[in-house]
C-alpha positions as CSV (number, residue, x, y, z in Angstrom):
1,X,149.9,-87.7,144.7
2,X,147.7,-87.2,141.7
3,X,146.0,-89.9,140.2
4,X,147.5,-89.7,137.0
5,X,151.3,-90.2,138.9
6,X,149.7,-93.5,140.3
7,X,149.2,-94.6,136.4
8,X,153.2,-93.9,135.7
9,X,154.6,-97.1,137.0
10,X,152.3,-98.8,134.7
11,X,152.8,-97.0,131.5
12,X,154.5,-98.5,128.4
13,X,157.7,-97.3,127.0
14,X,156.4,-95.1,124.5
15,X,153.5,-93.5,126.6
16,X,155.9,-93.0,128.8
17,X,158.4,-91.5,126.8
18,X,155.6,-89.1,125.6
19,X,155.0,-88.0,129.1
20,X,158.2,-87.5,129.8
21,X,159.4,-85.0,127.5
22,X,155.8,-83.2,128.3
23,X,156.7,-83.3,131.6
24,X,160.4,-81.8,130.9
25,X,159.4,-78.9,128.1
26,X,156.9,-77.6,130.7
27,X,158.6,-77.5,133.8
28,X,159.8,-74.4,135.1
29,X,162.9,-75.5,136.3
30,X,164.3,-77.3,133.3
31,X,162.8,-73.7,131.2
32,X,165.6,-71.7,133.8
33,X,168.2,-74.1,133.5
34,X,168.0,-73.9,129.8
35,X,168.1,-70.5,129.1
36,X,170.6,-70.4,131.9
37,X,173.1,-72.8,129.6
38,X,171.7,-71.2,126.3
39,X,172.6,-67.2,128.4
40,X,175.7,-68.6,129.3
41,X,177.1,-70.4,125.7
42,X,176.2,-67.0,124.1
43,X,177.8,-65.2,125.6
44,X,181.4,-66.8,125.4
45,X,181.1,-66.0,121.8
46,X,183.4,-69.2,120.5
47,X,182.3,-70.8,117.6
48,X,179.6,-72.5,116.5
49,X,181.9,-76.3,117.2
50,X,182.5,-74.8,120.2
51,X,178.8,-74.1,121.1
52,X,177.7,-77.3,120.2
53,X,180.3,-79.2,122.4
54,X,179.3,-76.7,125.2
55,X,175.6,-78.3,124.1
56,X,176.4,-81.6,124.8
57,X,177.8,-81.3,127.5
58,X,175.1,-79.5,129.5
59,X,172.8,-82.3,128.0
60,X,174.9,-84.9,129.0
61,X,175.4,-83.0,132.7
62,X,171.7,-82.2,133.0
63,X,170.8,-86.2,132.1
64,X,173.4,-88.1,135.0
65,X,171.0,-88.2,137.7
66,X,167.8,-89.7,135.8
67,X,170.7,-91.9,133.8
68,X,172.0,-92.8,137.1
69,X,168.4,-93.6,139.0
70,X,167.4,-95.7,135.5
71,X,170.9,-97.6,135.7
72,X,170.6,-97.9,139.8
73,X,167.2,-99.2,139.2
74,X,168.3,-102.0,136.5
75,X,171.9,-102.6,137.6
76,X,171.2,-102.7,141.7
77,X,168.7,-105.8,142.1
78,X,165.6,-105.6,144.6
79,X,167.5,-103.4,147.1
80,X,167.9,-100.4,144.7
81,X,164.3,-100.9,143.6
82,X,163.1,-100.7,147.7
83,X,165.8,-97.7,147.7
84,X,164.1,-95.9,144.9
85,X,160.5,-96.8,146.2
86,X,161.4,-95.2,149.6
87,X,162.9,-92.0,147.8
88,X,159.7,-92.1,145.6
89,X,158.0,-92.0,148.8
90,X,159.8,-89.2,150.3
91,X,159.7,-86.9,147.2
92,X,156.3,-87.3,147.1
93,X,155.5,-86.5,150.7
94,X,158.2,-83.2,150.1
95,X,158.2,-82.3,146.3
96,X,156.7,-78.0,147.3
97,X,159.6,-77.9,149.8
98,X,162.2,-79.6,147.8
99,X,161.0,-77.9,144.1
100,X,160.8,-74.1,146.6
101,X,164.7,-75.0,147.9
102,X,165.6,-75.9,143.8
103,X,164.2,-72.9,142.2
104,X,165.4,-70.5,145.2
105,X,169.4,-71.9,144.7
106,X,168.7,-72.1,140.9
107,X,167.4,-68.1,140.8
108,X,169.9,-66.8,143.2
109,X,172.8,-69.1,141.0
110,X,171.4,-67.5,138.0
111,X,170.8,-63.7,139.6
112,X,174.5,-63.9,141.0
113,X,176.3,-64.5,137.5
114,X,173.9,-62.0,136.0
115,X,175.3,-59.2,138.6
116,X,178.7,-61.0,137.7
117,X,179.2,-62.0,141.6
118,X,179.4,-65.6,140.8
119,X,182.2,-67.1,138.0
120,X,180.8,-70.5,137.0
């Protein structure tokens, strides 16, 4: 792990924060998954209420499982925080394999509705 990773369990709120949507405007897999949404919203052609609600939802979708590991991590005692050290642990030791198996289902999710094979 980098050193600067080490640092992140340390960090105040706002640094953190700051980091965070860094870390989330950058990455290539929250980049495809955008203009995957933004693809899909235009071309339903509804509204612009319509489009917005479509909005929300994907935000709301895409923010569950960091909502649900922040609310696990508060909510669950000292047996969600060794459960969330351990998958810390694991991610770390797998992130190329596990961000390679993401990107792979992500393109081939994305490729398949652009060839109009897949109806999501």
């Amino acid at each position: 792990m980098p050193k600067w990773m080490g640092t992140v369990d340390d960090m105040k709120p706002g640094v953190a924060f700051l980091l965070a949507v860094v870390c989330s405007a950058v990455n290539p897999k929250n980049l495809i998954l955008a203009a995957g949404a933004a693809g899909g919203v235009a071309q339903v052609g509804d509204s612009v209420g319509d489009a917005v609600v479509a909005l929300i939802v994907f935000v709301v979708i895409a923010s569950v499982s960091v909502g649900g590991a922040v609310a696990y991590y508060l909510f669950g005692g000292a047996k969600a925080r060794a459960h969330l050290d351990e998958l810390k642990t694991w991610l770390s030791v797998n992130n190329a394999a596990v961000m390679t198996v993401l990107l792979l289902v992500i393109g081939v999710v994305l490729i398949a509705k652009g060839l109009d094979v897949l109806t999501l």
